[in-house]
N, C-alpha and C positions, 0 to 999 in steps of 0.2 A: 746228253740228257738236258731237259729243257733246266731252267733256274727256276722255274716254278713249277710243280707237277699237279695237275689236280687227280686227287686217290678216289674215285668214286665207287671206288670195287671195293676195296674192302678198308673201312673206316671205324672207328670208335672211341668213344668215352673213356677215360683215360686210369689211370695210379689212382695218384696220391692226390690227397687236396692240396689246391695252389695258395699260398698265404699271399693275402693284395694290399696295398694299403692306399690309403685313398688322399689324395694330397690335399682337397679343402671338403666343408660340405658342403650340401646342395645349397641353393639359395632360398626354398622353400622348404626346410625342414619337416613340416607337417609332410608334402606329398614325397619327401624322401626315402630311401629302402636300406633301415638300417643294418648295420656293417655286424652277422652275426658271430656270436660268442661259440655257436658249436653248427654242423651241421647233420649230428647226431641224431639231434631229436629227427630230424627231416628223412636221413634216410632209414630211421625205425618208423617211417608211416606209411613209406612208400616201398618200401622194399620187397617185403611179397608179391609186389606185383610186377616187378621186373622179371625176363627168362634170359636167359642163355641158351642159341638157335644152333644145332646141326644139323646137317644137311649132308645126304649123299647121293650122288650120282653116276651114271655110269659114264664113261670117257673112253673116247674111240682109240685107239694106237696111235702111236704118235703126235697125240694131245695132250698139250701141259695139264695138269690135274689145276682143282681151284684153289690149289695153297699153294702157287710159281714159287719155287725159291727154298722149296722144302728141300736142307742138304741130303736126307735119307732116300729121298726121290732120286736126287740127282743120281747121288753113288749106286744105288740098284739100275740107272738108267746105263750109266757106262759100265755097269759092272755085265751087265746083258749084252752089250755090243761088243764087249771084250771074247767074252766068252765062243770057244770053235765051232763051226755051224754045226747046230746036233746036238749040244750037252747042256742048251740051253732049255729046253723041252718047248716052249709057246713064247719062242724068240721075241715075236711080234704079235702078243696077242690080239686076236680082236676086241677087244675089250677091259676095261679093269674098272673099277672102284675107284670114285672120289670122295674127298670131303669136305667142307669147309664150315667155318664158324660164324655167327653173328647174334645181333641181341634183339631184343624187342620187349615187349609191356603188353598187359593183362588189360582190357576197356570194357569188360562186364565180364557180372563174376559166372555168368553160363559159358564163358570160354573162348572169347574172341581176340586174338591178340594181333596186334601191327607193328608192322616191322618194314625192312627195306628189298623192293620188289629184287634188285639185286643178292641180295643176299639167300634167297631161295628159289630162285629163276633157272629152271631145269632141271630141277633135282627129284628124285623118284620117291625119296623119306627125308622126312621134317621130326626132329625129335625135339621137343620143348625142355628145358632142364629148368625146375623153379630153386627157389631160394632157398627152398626146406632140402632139395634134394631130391625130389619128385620127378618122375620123368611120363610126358605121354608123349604120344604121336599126334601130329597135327596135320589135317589136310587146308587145299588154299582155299579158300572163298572166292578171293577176286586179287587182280593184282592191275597197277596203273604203272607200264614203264615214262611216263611222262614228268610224272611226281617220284617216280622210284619208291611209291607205298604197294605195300602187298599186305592182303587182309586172310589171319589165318584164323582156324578154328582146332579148339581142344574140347576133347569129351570126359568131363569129371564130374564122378559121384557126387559130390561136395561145391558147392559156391567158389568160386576161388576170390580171394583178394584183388582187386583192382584199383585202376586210377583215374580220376576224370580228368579232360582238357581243359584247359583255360585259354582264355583268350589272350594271343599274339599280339594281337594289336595294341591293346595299353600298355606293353613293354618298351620300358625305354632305353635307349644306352647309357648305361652305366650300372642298371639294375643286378643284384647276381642271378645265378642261377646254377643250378646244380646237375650234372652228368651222370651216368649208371651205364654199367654193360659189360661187354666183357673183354677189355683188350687184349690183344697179341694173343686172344686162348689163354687166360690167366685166372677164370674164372670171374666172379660180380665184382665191380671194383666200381667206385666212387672219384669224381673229380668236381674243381667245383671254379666258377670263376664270374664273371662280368659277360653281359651283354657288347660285344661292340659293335655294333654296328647292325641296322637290319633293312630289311627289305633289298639285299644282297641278290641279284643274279646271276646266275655262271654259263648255264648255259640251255636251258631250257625255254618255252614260252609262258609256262606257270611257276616259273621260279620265283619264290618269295620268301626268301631263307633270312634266318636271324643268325648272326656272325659270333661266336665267341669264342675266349679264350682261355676255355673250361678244359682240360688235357681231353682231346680224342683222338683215337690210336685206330690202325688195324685191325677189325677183328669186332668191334661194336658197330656196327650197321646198324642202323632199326633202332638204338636204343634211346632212353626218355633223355629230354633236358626240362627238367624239372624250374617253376619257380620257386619263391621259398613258401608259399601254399601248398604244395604236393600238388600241383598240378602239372599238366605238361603241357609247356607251349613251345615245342618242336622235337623233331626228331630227325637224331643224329645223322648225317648222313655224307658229309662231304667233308676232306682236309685239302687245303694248300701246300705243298710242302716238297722241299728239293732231294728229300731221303725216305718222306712213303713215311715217316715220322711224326709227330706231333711238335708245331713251329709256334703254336697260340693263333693259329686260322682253322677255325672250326667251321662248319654248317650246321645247321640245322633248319629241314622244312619246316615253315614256322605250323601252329597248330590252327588254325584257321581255314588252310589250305588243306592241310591232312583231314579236316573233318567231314569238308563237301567230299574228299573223294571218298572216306571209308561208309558214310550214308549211303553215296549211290554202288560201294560194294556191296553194301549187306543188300541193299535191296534189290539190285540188279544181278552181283555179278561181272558188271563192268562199270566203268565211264562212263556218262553221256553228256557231255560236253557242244554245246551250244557253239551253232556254226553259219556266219556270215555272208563265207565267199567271196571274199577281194582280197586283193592285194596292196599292200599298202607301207608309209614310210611317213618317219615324222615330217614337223614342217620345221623348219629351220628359218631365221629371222629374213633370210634376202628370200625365200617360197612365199612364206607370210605376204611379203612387199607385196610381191609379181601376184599375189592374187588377190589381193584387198582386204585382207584380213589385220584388225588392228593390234592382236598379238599373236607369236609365234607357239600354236599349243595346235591339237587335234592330231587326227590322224588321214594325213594324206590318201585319198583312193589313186592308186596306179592302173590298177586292171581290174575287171570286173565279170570274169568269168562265167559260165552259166551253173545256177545256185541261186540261192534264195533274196542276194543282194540285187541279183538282175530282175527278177520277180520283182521286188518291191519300186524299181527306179531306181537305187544307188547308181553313179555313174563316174567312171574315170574323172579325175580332177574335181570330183566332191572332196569336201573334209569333214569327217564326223567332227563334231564339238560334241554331240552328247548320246548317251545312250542308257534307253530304259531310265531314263532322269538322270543320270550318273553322269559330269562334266568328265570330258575325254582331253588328258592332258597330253597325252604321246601314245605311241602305238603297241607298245607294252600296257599300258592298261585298258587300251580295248582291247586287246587277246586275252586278256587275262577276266575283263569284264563281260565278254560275250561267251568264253569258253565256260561262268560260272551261270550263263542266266541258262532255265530252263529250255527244253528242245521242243519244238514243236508248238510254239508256247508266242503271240504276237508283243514284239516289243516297238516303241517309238525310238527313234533314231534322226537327231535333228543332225543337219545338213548345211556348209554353209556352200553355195554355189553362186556362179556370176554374179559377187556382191551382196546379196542377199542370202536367209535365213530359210529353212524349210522344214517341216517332221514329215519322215515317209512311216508307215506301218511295213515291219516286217518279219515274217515267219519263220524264226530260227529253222536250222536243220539241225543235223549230231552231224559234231566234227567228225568221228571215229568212220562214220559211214563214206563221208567224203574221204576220207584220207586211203581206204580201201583199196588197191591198185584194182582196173577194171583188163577184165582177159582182151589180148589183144586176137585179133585179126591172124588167119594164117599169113596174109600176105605182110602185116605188121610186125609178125614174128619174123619174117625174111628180111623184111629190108632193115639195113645197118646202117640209115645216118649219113652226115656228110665226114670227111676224112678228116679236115680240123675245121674249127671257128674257133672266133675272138671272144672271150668270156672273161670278166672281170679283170682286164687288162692284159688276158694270157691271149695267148694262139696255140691250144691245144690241137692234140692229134691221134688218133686213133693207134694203141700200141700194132705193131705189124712185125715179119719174124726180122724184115730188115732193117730195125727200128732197134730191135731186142739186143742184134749181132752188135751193131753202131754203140750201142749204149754199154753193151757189156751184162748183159741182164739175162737171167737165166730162161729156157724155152714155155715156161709155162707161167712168166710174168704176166701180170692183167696190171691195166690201168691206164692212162691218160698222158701223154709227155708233153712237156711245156715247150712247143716247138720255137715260140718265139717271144717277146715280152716288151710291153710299153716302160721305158724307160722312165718315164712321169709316172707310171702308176703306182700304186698302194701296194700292190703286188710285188713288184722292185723293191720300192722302201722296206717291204719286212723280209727280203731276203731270196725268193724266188726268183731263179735263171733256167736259164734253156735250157736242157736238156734232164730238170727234174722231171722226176713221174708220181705224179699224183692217184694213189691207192685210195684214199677213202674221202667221200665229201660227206660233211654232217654227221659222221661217225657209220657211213654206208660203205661199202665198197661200191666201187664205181670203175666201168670195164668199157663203157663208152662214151660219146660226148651227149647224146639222148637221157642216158642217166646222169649225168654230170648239171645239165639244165634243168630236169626234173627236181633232184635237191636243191640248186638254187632255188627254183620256186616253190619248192614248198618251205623254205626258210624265209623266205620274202612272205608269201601267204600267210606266216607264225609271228612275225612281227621284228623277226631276231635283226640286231643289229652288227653282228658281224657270222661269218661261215668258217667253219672250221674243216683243214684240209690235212690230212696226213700224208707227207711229201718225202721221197724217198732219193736221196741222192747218192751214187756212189755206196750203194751197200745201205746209209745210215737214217735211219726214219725220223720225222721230226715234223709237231702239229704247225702251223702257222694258220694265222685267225683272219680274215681279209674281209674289213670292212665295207656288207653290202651299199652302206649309203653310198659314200664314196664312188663303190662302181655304177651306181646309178647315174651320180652326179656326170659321170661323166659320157 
């Protein structure tokens, strides 16, 4: 097991309130967030408006149901395998019933609630449970696996109680803030704690999480972190943690983010997300030197694909510095700055090139459309690739049955083997050797070396600073994170 796990599947807002104390005060008293006496009154303002999310689905045989680890599962699962062929009636059904749990908040009182796209991602019925004890059915509106927001709807007689957002960004570290949801399946519970840290990444290109160490547990997905206005500037969505427990590393997408994406659900449907077309990598202080640049910020163009950057000029070895007026400090804020401006829509984009300054005009696309895999070719669909290449330090190679026999690996293994490895590389350093096999890039599966370079670049196209591989050695699976820059540099 890694010493760190991140829980993205199933997270939440915690118990009991944390009692903090604060070792001095702020040094500006007036814009400080005084240390409250209760937070009682708070969640009598907001509380109506939180739910409690079920969710059922159907699950194929021999598929863990969405609650892994349920001991009543397991013992019906060996109690059925035990059983003499024949006395079990539908030994192997085709099918059975799932269920799982998570929370979310009320955002107008005609019935729209958001939550985490995870948390009701496949499921057939969505049952809303409010605070009075009410229960309706909900269908989806729109759902964003990017941000992990899903946008639902309930149909009530009656107005329902709600809450408004608040802005993220004047949030500071050390401000509190207060949790709601439902953990472990225990029903609405309350935690409460401090801001630490925000503008948090983990693993996304629109990650903008605000960090605290408010108790969030298993089983609250989706639900509100409240400031002490009743507002909500994020939603709960992510733990750190080496037992799937609650350690004082929370997430939450801050509310800022969640707001562009639930606007363009209610009115689209989906995302539409503003799209450039390059590829691209910060600059780092010795890049800066070697191209004349008097400090190390923007965002390096690597490749310039055909797209709406090659339309305008954008060109291999430009550096954005700015966009749509907005200074471009690294290449996490122009993903996150061109993914939020309008599609379709002419924005300026200053340039620094062969020493000099330039603005091109250029015509966003929608990411979503680019990102689309496009049908290949009959004769594309035949042909398989080369047998290995050198990729970020590796010398992959295409799994084959003589490959499978050598390794010890079962006959209908899929993935990639690490046929050989640069001793100097990154790849070395965090622990990869010959003969692992590499299952999934980016959280894909991946069965050839054609898919294996496809995720690299569209991780490279997203801005992401390092790629995440689930690598499988001798039986035992295990992620490791391999810094793109790095295999660039070299």
């Amino acid at each position: 097991m890694l010493a760190d796990t991140l829980n993205r599947r199933f997270l939440a807002p915690a118990a009991l309130g944390v009692a903090l104390s604060l070792g001095s005060v702020a040094a500006d008293p007036a814009a400080a967030q005084g240390r409250p006496d209760t937070f009682a009154d708070l969640v009598d303002k907001v509380d109506d408006s939180v739910v409690n999310i079920t969710t059922s689905s159907t699950v194929a045989a021999g598929v863990r149901g969405p609650n892994p680890g349920n001991p009543l599962e397991d013992f019906f699962e060996e109690f059925r395998r035990n059983l003499p062929e024949g006395e079990d009636g539908p030994r192997r059904p085709p099918s059975r019933r799932g269920s799982a749990l998570g929370s979310g908040f009320v955002i107008s009182e005609d019935g729209y609630i958001v939550t985490n796209n995870h948390v009701i991602e496949n499921a057939d019925e969505i049952l809303i449970e409010f605070w009075s004890g009410a229960e309706l059915p909900a269908e989806v509106i729109g759902t964003d696996p990017n941000t992990d927001i899903a946008l639902l709807k309930v149909e009530s007689d009656a107005p329902l109680p709600f809450v408004p957002f608040g802005d993220s960004d004047v949030m500071r570290t050390g401000d509190w803030v207060m949790a709601m949801g439902n953990p472990l399946g225990q029903g609405f519970s309350v935690s409460a704690g401090i801001v630490s840290a925000r503008e948090r990444e983990l693993q996304g290109a629109y990650d903008d999480y605000i960090q605290t160490d408010a108790a969030i547990n298993r089983g609250n997905s989706g639900g509100p972190l409240f400031n002490m206005d009743g507002e909500v500037i994020g939603v709960n969505t992510a733990i750190l943690s080496p037992n799937g427990g609650s350690i004082g590393l929370g997430f939450a997408m801050s509310s800022n983010v969640v707001t562009r994406v639930i606007d363009q659900l209610q009115e689209f449907g989906e995302t539409r997300r503003g799209w450039l077309g390059v590829r691209i990598q910060d600059v780092d202080p010795e890049l800066a030197e070697a191209l004349g640049l008097e400090t190390a910020r923007g965002a390096l163009i690597t490749d310039v694909p055909e797209g709406p950057a090659m339309e305008a000029g954008i060109e291999a070895r430009d550096v954005i510095l700015s966009f749509d007026g907005k200074e471009i400090e690294d290449t996490r804020e122009l993903v996150r700055t061109v993914g939020n401006a309008p599609v379709g829509e002419a924005v300026r984009v200053t340039v620094f090139r062969d020493g000099a300054t330039q603005t091109l005009l250029v015509t966003l696309g929608r990411r979503e459309d680019a990102e689309r895999p496009v049908p290949a070719s009959a004769e594309e669909e035949i042909e398989e690739g080369p047998d290995s290449k050198e990729l970020l330090g590796l010398t992959v190679a295409t799994l084959n049955d003589e490959l499978r026999t050598q390794l010890g690996l079962e006959d209908d293994a899929e993935g990639l083997v690490v046929a050989d490895i640069d001793a100097d590389s990154a790849a070395y350093e965090k622990g990869l050797r010959a003969g692992d096999v590499i299952e999934e890039a980016g959280q894909v599966r991946v069965s050839t070396i054609r898919e294996l370079e496809a995720r690299i670049a569209e991780a490279r196209e997203a801005g992401q600073k390092s790629f995440l591989l689930l690598v499988r050695r001798q039986g035992d699976p295990r992620f490791v994170a391999l810094s793109l820059e790095e295999a660039d540099a070299e």
